[in-house]
C-alpha positions in Angstrom: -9.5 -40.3 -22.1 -8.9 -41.3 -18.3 -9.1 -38.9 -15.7 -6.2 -36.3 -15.6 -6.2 -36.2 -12.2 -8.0 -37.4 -9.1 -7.7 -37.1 -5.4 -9.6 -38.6 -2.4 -9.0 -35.9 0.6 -11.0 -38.1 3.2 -13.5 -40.6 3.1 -16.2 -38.5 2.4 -14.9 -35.6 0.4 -13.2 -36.5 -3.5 -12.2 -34.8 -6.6 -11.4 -35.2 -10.3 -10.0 -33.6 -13.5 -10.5 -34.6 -16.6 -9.0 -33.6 -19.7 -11.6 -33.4 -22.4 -10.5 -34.9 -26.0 -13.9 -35.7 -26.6 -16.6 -34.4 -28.8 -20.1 -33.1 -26.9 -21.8 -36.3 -28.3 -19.7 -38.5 -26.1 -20.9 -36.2 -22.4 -24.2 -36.2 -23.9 -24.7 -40.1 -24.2 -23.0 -40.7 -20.8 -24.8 -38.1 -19.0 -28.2 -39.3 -19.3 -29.7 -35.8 -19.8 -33.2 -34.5 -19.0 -36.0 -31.4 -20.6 -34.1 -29.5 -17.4 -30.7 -29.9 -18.0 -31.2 -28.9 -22.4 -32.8 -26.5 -21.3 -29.8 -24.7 -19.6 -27.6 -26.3 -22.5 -29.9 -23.8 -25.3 -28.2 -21.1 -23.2 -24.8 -22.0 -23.8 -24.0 -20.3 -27.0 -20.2 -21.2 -27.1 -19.6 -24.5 -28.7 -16.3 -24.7 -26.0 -17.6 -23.6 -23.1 -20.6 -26.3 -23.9 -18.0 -29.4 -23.8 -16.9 -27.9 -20.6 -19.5 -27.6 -18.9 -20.6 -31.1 -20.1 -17.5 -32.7 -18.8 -17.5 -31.3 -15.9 -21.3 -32.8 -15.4 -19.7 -36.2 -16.3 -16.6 -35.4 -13.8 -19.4 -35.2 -11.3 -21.5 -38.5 -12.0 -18.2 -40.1 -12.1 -17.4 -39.1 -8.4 -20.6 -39.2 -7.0 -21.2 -43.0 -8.7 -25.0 -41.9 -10.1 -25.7 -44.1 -12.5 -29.6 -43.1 -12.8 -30.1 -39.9 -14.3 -30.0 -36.8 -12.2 -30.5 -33.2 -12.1 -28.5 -30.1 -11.0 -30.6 -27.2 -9.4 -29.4 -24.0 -8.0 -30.1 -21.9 -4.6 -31.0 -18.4 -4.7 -27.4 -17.5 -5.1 -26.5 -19.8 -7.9 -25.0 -22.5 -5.5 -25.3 -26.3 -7.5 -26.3 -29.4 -5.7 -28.0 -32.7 -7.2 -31.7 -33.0 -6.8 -32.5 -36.0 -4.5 -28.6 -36.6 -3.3 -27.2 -35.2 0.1 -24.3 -33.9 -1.5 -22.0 -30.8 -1.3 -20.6 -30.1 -4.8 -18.3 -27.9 -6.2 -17.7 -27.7 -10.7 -15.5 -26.2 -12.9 -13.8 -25.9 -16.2 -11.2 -23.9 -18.4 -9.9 -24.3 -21.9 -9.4 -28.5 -22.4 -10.5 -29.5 -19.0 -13.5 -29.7 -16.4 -13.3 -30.6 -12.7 -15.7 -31.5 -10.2 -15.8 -32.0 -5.9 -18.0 -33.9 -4.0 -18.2 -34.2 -0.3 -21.0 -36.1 2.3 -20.2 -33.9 5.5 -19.8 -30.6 4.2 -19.2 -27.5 1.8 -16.5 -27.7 -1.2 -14.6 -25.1 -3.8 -12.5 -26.4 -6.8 -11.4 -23.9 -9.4 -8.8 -24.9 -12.3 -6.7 -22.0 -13.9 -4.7 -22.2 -16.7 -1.3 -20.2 -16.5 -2.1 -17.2 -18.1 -0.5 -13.2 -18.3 -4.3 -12.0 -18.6 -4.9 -11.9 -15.2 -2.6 -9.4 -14.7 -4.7 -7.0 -16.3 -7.0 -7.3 -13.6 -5.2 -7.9 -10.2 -6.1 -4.6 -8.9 -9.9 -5.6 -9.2 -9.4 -8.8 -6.9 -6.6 -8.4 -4.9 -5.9 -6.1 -2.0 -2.9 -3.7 -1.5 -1.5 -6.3 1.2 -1.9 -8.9 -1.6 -0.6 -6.8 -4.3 2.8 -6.6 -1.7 3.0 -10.5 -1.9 3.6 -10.5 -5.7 7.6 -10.8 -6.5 8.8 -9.9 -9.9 10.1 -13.4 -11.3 6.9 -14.9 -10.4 4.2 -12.4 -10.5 1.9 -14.2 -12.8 2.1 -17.4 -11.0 1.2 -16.0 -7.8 -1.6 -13.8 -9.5 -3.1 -17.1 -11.0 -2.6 -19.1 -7.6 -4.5 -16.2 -5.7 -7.2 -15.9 -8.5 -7.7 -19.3 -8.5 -7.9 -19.6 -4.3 -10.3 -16.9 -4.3 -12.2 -18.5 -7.0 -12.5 -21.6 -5.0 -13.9 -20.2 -1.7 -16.4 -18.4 -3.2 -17.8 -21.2 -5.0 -17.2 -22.8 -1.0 -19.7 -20.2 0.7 -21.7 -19.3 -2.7 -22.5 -16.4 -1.8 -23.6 -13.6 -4.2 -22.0 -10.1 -3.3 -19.1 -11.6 -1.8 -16.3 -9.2 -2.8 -13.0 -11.0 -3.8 -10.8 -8.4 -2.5 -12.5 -7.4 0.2 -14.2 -10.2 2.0 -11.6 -12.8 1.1 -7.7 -12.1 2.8 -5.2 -14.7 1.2 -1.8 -15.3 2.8 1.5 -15.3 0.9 1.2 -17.7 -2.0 4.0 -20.7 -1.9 6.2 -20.8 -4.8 5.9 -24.7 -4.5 4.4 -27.3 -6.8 2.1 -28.0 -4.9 0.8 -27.0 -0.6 -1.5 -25.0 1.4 -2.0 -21.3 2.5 -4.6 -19.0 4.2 -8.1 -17.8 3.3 -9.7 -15.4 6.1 -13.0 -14.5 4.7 -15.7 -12.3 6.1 -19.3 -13.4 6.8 -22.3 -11.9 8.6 -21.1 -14.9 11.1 -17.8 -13.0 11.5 -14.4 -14.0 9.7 -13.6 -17.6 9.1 -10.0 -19.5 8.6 -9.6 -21.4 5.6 -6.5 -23.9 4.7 -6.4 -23.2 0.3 -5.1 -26.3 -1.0 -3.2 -26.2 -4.5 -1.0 -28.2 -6.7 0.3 -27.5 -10.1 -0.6 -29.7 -13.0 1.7 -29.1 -16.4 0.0 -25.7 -17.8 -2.7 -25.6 -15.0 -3.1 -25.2 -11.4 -5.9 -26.5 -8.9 -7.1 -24.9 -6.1 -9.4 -26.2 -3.8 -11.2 -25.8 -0.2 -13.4 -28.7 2.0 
């Protein structure tokens, strides 16, 4: 299958979605795997969640062009990078697809989200009372999923464990459009930072993303 979608922001920074119709066998071949990597695979107990993570490892190697094996390793705080590579990455995956971001001069988030009514079982867990007041009711769940999604995407940007989603990350008002940009104000121990959230809506799922 050929990438779902793909996007080159600058010359440095890149993303990719692929749509996985694939069985594991066809990640594993391509991805050149080492003791490391099945070693984090024998934790992955879902046979789903597995392929996902898979393609979105081949999403990666794809955008970065590694054709040598390679190996993922994680900061304190769970951050990825690729051993030996000065790259800032950035994975992901939901039900069917897997997504990766790669930049050379600086820190990424990508989050995809399908469109879904669950989240609004939990709004009031990552959302603020002034972002609760941004919800209207013919498009609740959209908006919900859109802000989800955003503040999915900079926290995997500053990969920081503790960070509280809704109170270290302030969103703007989320645009009802198909695809545009809205604000992120989070708060660091460097003091609050502006963020542009970048999103576009793809059939049944959106992407968010932050570089």
């Amino acid at each position: 299958m050929p990438l779902f979608h793909s996007l080159t922001i600058d010359e440095d920074t890149r993303l990719a979605v692929w749509q996985i119709e694939e069985p594991q066998d066809y990640f594993i071949a391509q991805l050149k795997l080492n003791e490391t990597d099945y070693s984090v695979i024998r934790t992955i107990t879902s046979d789903s969640r597995l392929t996902e993570f898979l393609a979105s490892r081949y999403c990666l190697r794809l955008l970065a062009g590694i054709e040598e094996e390679f190996t993922l390793v994680k900061d304190d705080h769970g951050k990825p990078s690729v051993k030996g590579h000065p790259l800032h990455i950035s994975l992901t995956h939901c039900a069917g697809f897997a997504g990766a971001m790669i930049s050379r001069k600086g820190a990424v988030g990508i989050d995809i989200e399908p469109i879904h009514t669950r989240v609004m079982r939990v709004i009031n867990k990552f959302l603020s009372e002034k972002e609760l007041g941004y919800l209207l009711p013919a498009h609740e769940v959209d908006q919900a999923v859109l802000m989800w999604s955003a503040k999915e995407a900079v926290y995997k940007y500053y990969g920081q464990r503790g960070m509280s989603f809704s109170r270290d990350i302030a969103l703007g008002s989320p645009p009802l459009t198909a695809r545009g940009e809205f604000s992120a104000h989070v708060v660091t121990p460097k003091g609050t930072i502006d963020h542009s959230v970048q999103f576009e809506r793809l059939g049944g799922i959106l992407l968010t993303y932050v570089a």
